[in-house]
C-alpha positions in Angstrom: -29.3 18.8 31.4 -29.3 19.2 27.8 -29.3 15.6 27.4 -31.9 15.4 29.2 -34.6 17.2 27.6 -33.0 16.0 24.2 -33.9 12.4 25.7 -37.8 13.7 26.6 -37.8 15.9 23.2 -37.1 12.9 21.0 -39.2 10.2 23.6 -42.4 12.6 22.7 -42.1 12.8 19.1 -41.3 8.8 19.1 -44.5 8.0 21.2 -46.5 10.9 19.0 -45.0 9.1 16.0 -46.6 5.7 17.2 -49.5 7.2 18.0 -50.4 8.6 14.4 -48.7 5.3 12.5 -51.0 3.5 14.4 -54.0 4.9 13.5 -53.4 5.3 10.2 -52.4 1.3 10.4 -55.7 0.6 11.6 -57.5 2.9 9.3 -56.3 1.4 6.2 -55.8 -2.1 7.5 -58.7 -3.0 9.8 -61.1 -5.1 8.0 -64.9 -4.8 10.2 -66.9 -8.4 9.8 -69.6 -6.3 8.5 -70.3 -3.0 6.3 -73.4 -1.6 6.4 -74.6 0.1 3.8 -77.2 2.8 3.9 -78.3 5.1 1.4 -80.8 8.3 2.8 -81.7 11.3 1.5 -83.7 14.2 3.4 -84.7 12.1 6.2 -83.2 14.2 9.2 -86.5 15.3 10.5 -88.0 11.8 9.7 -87.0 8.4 10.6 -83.1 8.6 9.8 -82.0 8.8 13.8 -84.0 5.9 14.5 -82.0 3.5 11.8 -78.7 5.0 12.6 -79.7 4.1 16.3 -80.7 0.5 15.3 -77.9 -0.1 14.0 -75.2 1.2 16.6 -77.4 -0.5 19.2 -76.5 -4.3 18.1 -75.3 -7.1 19.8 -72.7 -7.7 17.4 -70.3 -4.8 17.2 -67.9 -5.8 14.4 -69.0 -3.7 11.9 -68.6 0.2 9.8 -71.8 2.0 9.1 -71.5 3.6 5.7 -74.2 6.4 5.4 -74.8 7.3 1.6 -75.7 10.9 1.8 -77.3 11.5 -1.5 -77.1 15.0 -2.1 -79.5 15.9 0.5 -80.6 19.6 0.8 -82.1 19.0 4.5 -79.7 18.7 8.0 -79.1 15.0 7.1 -75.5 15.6 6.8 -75.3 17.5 10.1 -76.9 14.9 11.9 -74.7 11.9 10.6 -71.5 13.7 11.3 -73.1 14.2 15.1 -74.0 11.4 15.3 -70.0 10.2 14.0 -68.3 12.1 16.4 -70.1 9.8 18.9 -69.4 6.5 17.4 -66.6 6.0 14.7 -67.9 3.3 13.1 -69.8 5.3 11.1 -69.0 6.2 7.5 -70.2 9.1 5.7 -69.7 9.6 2.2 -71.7 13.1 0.3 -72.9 13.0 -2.8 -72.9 16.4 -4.3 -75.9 16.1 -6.4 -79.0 13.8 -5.8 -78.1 10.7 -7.9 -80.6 7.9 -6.9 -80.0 5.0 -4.9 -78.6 3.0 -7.5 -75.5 4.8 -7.8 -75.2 5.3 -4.0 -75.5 2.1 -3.1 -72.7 1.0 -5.5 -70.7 4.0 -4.0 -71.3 2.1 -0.7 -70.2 -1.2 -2.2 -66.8 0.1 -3.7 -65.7 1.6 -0.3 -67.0 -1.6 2.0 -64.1 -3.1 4.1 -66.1 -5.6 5.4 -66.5 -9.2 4.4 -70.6 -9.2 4.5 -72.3 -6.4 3.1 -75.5 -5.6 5.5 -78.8 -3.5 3.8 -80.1 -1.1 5.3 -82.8 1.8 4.5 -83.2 4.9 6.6 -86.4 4.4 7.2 -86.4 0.6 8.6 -85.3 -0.3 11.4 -83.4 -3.4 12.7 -83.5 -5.8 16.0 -80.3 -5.6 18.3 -79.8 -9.6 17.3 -80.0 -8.7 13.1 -76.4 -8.6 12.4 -75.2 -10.9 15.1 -77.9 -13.8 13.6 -77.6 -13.1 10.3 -73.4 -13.5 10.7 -73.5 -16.9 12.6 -75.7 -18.3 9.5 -73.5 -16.8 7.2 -70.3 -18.2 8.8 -72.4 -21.9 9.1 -73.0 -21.9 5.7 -70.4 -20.9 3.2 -72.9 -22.1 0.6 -74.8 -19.4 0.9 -74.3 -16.0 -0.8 -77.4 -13.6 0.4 -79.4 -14.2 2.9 -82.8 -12.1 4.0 -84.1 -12.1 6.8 -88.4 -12.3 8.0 -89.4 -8.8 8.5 -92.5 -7.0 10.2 -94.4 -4.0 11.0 -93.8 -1.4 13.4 -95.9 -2.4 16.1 -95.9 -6.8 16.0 -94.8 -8.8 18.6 -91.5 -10.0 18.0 -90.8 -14.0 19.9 -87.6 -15.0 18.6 -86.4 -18.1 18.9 -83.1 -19.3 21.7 -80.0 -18.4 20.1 -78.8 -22.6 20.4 -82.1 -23.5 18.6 -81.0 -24.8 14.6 -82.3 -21.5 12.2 -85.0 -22.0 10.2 -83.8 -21.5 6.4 -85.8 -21.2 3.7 -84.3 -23.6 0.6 -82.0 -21.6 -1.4 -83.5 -23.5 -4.3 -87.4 -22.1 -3.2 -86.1 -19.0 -3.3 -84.7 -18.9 -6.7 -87.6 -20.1 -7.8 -90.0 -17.1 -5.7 -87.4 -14.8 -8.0 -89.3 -15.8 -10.9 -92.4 -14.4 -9.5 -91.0 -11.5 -6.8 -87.7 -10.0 -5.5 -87.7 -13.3 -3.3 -85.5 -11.3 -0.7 -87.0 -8.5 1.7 -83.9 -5.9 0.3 -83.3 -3.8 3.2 -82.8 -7.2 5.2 -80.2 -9.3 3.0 -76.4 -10.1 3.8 -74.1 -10.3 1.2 -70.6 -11.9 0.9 -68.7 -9.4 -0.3 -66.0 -11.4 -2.4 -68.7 -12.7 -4.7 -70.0 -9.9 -5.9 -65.8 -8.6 -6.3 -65.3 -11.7 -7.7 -67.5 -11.6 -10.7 -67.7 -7.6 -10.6 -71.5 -7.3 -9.7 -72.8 -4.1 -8.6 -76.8 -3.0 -8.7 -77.6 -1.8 -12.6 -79.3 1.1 -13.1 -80.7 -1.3 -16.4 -83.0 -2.6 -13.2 -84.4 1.1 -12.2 -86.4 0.8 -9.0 -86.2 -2.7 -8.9 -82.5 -2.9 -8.3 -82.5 -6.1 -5.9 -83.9 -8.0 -8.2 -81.4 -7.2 -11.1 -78.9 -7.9 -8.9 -80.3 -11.2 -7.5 -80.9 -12.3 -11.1 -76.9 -11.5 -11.8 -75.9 -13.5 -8.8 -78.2 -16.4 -9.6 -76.5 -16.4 -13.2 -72.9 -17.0 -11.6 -73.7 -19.7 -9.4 -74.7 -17.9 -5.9 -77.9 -19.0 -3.7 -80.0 -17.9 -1.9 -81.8 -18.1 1.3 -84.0 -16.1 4.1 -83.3 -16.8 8.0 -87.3 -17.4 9.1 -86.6 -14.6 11.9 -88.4 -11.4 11.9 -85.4 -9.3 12.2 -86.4 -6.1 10.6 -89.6 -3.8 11.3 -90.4 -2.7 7.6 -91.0 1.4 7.0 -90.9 1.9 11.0 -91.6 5.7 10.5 -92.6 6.2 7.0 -91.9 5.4 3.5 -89.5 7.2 0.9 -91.2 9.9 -1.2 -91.2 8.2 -4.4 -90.5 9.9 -7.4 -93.4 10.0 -9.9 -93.9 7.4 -12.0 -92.0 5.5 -9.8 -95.1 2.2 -9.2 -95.6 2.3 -12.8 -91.7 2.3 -13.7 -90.7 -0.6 -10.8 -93.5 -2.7 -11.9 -91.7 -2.8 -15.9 -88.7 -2.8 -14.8 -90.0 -6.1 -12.7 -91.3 -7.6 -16.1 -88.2 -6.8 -18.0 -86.3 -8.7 -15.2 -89.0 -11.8 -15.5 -88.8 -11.9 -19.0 -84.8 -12.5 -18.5 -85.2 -15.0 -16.4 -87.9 -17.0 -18.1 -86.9 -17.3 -21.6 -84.4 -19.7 -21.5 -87.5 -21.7 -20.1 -90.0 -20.5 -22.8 -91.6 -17.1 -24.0 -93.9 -15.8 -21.2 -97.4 -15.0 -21.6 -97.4 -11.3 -21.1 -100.7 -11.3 -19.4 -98.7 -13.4 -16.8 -96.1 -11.6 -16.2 -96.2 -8.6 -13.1 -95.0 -9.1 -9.6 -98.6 -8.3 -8.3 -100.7 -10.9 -10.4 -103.3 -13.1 -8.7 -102.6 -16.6 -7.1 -104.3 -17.8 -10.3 -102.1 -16.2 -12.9 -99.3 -17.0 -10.6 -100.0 -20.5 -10.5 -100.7 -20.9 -14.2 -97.1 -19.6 -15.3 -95.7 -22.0 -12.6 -97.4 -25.0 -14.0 -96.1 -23.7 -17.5 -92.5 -23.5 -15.8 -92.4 -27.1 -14.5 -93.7 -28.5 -17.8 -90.8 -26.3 -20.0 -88.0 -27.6 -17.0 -88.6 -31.7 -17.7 -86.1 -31.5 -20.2 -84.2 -28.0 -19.7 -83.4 -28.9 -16.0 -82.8 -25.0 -15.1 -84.7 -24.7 -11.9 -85.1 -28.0 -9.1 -88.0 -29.9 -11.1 -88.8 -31.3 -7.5 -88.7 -27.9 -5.8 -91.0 -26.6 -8.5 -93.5 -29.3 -8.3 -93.5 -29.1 -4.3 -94.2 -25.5 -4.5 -97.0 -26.1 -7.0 -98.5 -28.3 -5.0 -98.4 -26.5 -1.9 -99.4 -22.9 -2.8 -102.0 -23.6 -5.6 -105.4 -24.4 -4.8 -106.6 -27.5 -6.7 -109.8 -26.2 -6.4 -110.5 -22.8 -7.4 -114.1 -23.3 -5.6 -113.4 -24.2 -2.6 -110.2 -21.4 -1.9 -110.6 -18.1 0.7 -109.1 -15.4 -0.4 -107.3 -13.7 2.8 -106.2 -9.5 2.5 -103.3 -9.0 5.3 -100.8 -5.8 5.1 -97.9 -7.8 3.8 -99.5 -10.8 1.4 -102.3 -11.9 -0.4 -103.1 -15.8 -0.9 -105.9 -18.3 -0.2 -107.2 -20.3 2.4 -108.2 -24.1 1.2 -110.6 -25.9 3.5 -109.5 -29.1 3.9 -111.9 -31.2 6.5 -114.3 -29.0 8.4 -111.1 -26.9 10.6 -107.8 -27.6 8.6 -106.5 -25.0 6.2 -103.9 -24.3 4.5 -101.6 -20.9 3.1 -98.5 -21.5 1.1 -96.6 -23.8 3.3 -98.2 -23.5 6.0 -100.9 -25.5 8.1 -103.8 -23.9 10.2 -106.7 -24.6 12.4 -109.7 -22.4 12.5 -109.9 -21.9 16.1 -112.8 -19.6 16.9 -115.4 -17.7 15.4 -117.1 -14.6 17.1 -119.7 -13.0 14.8 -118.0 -11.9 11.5 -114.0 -12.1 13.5 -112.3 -15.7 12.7 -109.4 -16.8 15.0 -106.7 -18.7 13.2 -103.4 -20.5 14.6 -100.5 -20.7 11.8 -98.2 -23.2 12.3 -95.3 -20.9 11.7 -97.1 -17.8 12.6 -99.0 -16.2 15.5 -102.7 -17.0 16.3 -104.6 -14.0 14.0 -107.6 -12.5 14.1 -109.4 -11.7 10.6 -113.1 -10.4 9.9 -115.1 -11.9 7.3 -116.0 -9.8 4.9 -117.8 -12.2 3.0 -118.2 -16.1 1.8 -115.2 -15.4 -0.3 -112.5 -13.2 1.2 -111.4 -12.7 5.1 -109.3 -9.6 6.1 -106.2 -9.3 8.4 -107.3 -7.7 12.2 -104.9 -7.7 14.4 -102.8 -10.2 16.5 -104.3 -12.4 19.2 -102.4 -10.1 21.6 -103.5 -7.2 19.8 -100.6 -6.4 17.7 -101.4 -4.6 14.5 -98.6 -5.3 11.7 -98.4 -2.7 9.9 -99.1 1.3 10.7 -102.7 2.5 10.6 
């Protein structure tokens, strides 16, 4: 008998054994496909829930969900660690002190398992097919080493296209070139592969304050990544409410932009300062890109034929006869061209209907919009066709 339960004693402690060494195996060794990285801070009776809930609800389930908690002073740690007993995916790493986002989101990076690093901000929220979409690109084309995504307001229609149909990417060598004039990537949206930025030891800089992507895009650019954006509207942009910004914070991002722009232009030629700002008008815009092509003939630093292309398509040839069109997340012209054709950026349009001051217009990429007239000069966004508002009122 003694045998016996000497046999069952040492049976339990072998499968107990197992048990634990297993765990810990799969703690240390299992490698997600994804890590997504989320900095929040005070957001637990805001729009935090509905991010983590975005998230967890993919279609694509290979992933950890590290949640920066930046010293917050609110329930947002009681609510992640809810929220983790429920799914252990989730990550949650405390700052004891606010520190800012720059050094939580490297915090994030240093602990990431996974071999894409997903953005996400607490107050965003992503479609079920985001990570899934964003992976298959990702694992299609090893050239590229972010990729954004489209993004849009709380309330738009979202049509996305079959999952066989070919993505639409934007040219990794337009996108460099929208750096020079923007962040070029929507930041909360982008994919990263993590074994460039280990590789070359890139993290955010806190050189870049509050405009941290685009430092870090500029860094990547420098040792040979590219980039790109998947033309899919995968992320609804501040779905509850934007971050309290700290103050000074507009006046800070848009220097810290400049700083960035004067980097990245001088080995072209020394900027106009009047120029430079990552809110100038189409015209300003247009007259430091002509300046750019003529400086890259010879210095060959940015696709000459990209450049020119973009010129051509997003800078009206004639001032006169450009509308100026107001909409929540651009501002650009209209160039008539015939009595219905027009044209924004890249992208071709017929004036479909007017109804007193209200002008119906059909993108070729886009939805059909509705804008109101406000005067010869300028037309202002509406609403969808369907209704749709993009952005919160």
């Amino acid at each position: 008998m003694k045998k016996v339960y000497q046999f069952w004693f040492w049976l339990s402690v072998s499968v107990g054994v197992f048990y634990v060494s297993s765990h810990l195996i799969k703690h240390f060794f299992y490698h997600p496909m994804v890590s997504v990285v989320m900095p929040t801070y005070n957001r637990a009776n805001a729009s935090l829930s509905y991010a983590i809930d975005s998230i967890l609800n993919q279609t694509f389930d290979n992933f950890e969900l590290i949640i920066i908690d930046d010293g917050s002073t609110d329930k947002t740690p009681e609510l992640v660690k809810r929220y983790q007993k429920k799914d252990k995916r989730i990550v949650l790493l405390r700052n004891e002190k606010n520190q800012g986002i720059i050094d939580s989101l490297n915090r994030g990076l240093d602990v990431a398992k996974g071999k894409y690093i997903a953005r996400m901000d607490d107050d965003d929220v992503s479609l079920p097919e985001r990570l899934e979409r964003q992976v298959a690109v990702m694992e299609a084309h090893p050239e590229i080493t972010v990729l954004g995504t489209s993004i849009t307001g709380r309330d738009s229609l979202v049509r996305l296209p079959p999952k066989e149909a070919t993505p639409r990417l934007i040219d990794p060598e337009e996108v460099e070139i929208n750096t020079y004039f923007s962040s070029g990537l929507a930041h909360p949206s982008i994919m990263i592969r993590k074994s460039f930025l280990d590789e070359f030891n890139l993290r955010y800089d806190k050189a870049y304050l509050y405009a941290e992507d685009c430092g870090l895009y500029k860094d990547i650019l420098n040792h040979g990544g590219r980039l790109s954006t998947l033309q899919e509207p995968l992320l609804r942009f501040g779905f509850i409410q934007k971050l309290n910004k700290p103050d000074k914070y507009a006046s800070t991002q848009y220097e810290t932009f400049k700083k960035i722009q004067r980097e990245k232009i001088q080995p072209l030629l020394t900027p106009d300062e009047s120029l430079l700002g990552h809110s100038q008008s189409t015209l300003k815009k247009c007259t430091l890109m002509k300046q750019l092509a003529t400086a890259n003939r010879d210095k060959h630093i940015l696709s000459q034929e990209k450049l020119e292309e973009m010129i051509a398509k997003q800078c009206p040839q004639d001032m006169e006869s450009a509308i100026w069109v107001k909409h929540p997340y651009w501002s650009d012209f209209v160039e008539i061209i015939g009595e219905k054709r027009l044209r924004r950026a890249q992208d071709e349009a017929s004036l479909i209907g007017q109804k007193g001051k209200e002008i119906t217009v059909k993108w070729d990429k886009w939805d059909t919009e509705i804008y109101r007239k406000i005067d010869d000069k300028t037309w202002e966004y509406v609403r969808d066709q369907d209704g749709h508002v993009k952005t919160k009122k």
